[in-house]
C-alpha angles and dihedrals in degrees: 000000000000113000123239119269080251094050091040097057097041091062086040090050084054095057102045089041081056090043095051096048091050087051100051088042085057098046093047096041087061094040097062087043085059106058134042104210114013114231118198091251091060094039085048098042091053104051100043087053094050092054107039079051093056107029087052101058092030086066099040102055103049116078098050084042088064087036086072109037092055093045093051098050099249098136130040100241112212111224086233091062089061085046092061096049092113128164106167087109096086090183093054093044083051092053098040088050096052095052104027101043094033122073110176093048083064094042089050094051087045095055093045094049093061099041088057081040096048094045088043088054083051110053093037103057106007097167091061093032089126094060090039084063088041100054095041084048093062107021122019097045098041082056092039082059104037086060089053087048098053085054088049089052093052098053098038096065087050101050089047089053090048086047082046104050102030095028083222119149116182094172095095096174115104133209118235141183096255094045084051103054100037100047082048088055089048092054096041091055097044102059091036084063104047089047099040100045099065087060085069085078083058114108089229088064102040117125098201084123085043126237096313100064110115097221086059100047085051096054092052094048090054094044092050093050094043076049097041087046093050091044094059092054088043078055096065111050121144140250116142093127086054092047081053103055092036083055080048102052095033093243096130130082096230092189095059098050095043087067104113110252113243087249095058089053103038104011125087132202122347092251101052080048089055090043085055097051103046091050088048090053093052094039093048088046095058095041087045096056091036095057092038092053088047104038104013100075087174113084109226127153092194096053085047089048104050092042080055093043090055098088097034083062101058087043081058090049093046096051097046089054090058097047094044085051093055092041088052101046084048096054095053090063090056093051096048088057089050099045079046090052087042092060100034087064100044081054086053091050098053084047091059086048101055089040093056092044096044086053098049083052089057085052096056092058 
């Protein structure tokens, strides 16, 4: 028996509340591992990356997720809940619009709320400042967002019921290709920086003996292939259901995400591609330390880290425009079986129409 819509997001609510804690357990897991002695920069520079990464796509995705899921039947709507779809408050639809529809204005409060909450944390108990971070890492921002989430949530149905009922759509931006791939590589950056950097105050990077110790160049080797590694799951992150509501409500640009990825072209089976990478990654890493130790006289691990990370980004590009590809492509089936449902039952309800009329004819006469 299918649940009710109300059923149906609470569960829902339960899995993405567990999701976002194991996420921010793992960021900030690795995090801690990373540095020695946590400064406010780094602390700073973690969590608000953090946030701004997974407000971002947990607001962007919603709407066009429930889109779907309403549209496909996965869910009993009751008729009251049509009946409480209501926008006459103009100050509460401005509101909803801005946070709901918006993602980086609720990346960019949620940044800003743990950088005041971070330097706060600072200046109040300084002597146990690295399990303040630790604790707003993995418990007052996963309830912080659970409890965005839970207004997203809210609004998001609604919105989906108005779009429902008055076809009326009033978001005219549309996602495209290009914006997706690019706004996932920022992210993705982001965080990988503010996670990465710390590990330079580590003994194993140090560059004391310069670019050319061999202790130095391994550990390098090994950092770029665990990051290589990390950046082909973050690669493949999913969003079909939210392809599907985005073809639904006419929010994506179809053209630009229906061009065939390099790897599709060029590239052969997922394996070889792996083999390559990894190879690129070594062979980068080397030539990376080795021209840095001839031609680079200053001694940064940050410079050295972002020339290795180059590659390892365009991997990551190249990647996320194969998996959005096959989401999409994926998506549009879907859709053609709903816009095929969609018309099966409007036949059967012209059916029903002339069968009722043609039988109030016979009783006439």
């Amino acid at each position: 028996m299918l649940p009710t819509l109300k059923e149906y997001y609470v569960r829902y609510a339960y899995l993405i509340v567990m999701v976002i804690f194991v996420i921010c357990s793992l960021l900030m897991f690795s995090f801690m591992r990373n540095t020695t002695t946590i400064s406010l920069i780094d602390a700073v520079a973690a969590l608000c990356s953090i946030a701004f990464a997974i407000t971002y796509n947990l607001v962007r995705e919603q709407r066009n997720y429930w889109l779907y899921v309403i549209r496909s039947a996965k869910a009993i709507i009751d008729p009251n809940d049509l009946k409480k779809v209501d926008y006459t408050d103009k100050s509460a639809y401005a509101k909803e619009f801005s946070i709901t529809r918006q993602p980086l204005i609720s990346a960019i409060m949620s940044t800003i709320a743990a950088a005041i909450l971070t330097y706060v944390s600072y200046l109040a108990i300084p002597n146990y400042f690295t399990y303040c971070v630790f604790f707003i890492g993995i418990v007052v921002y996963p309830i912080a967002a659970c409890g965005i989430y839970y207004y997203i949530l809210k609004y998001s149905i609604a919105q989906t019921l108005l779009f429902l009922t008055n076809k009326k759509n009033d978001y005219h931006q549309k996602n495209n290709l290009t914006t997706l791939i690019c706004w996932d590589l920022f992210n993705y950056t982001l965080v990988n920086l503010a996670l990465v950097l710390p590990i330079a105050n580590r003994a194993d990077f140090s560059l004391k003996e310069g670019y050319y110790s061999i202790n130095f160049i391994g550990a390098m080797l090994i950092l770029m292939i665990i990051v290589g590694f990390f950046t082909i799951i973050t690669a493949k992150a999913q969003r079909k259901y939210s392809f599907i509501g985005e073809l639904l409500s006419g929010e994506i640009d179809a053209v630009s995400m229906q061009s065939t990825p390099i790897i599709q072209k060029y590239g052969s089976t997922i394996r070889t591609n792996y083999l390559w990478y990894f190879f690129i990654c070594i062979i980068w890493t080397i030539f990376s330390c080795v021209f840095f130790g001839t031609f680079i006289p200053v001694k940064s691990f940050t410079a050295i880290y972002l020339f290795c990370l180059l590659p390892i980004l365009i991997i990551f590009c190249l990647e996320r425009h194969l998996s959005l590809y096959n989401q999409f492509h994926y998506a549009t089936i879907i859709q053609h079986h709903l816009q095929q449902d969609e018309n099966l039952v409007e036949l059967i309800k012209n059916i029903d129409k002339q069968a009722h009329a043609r039988q109030v004819e016979i009783k006439k006469i």
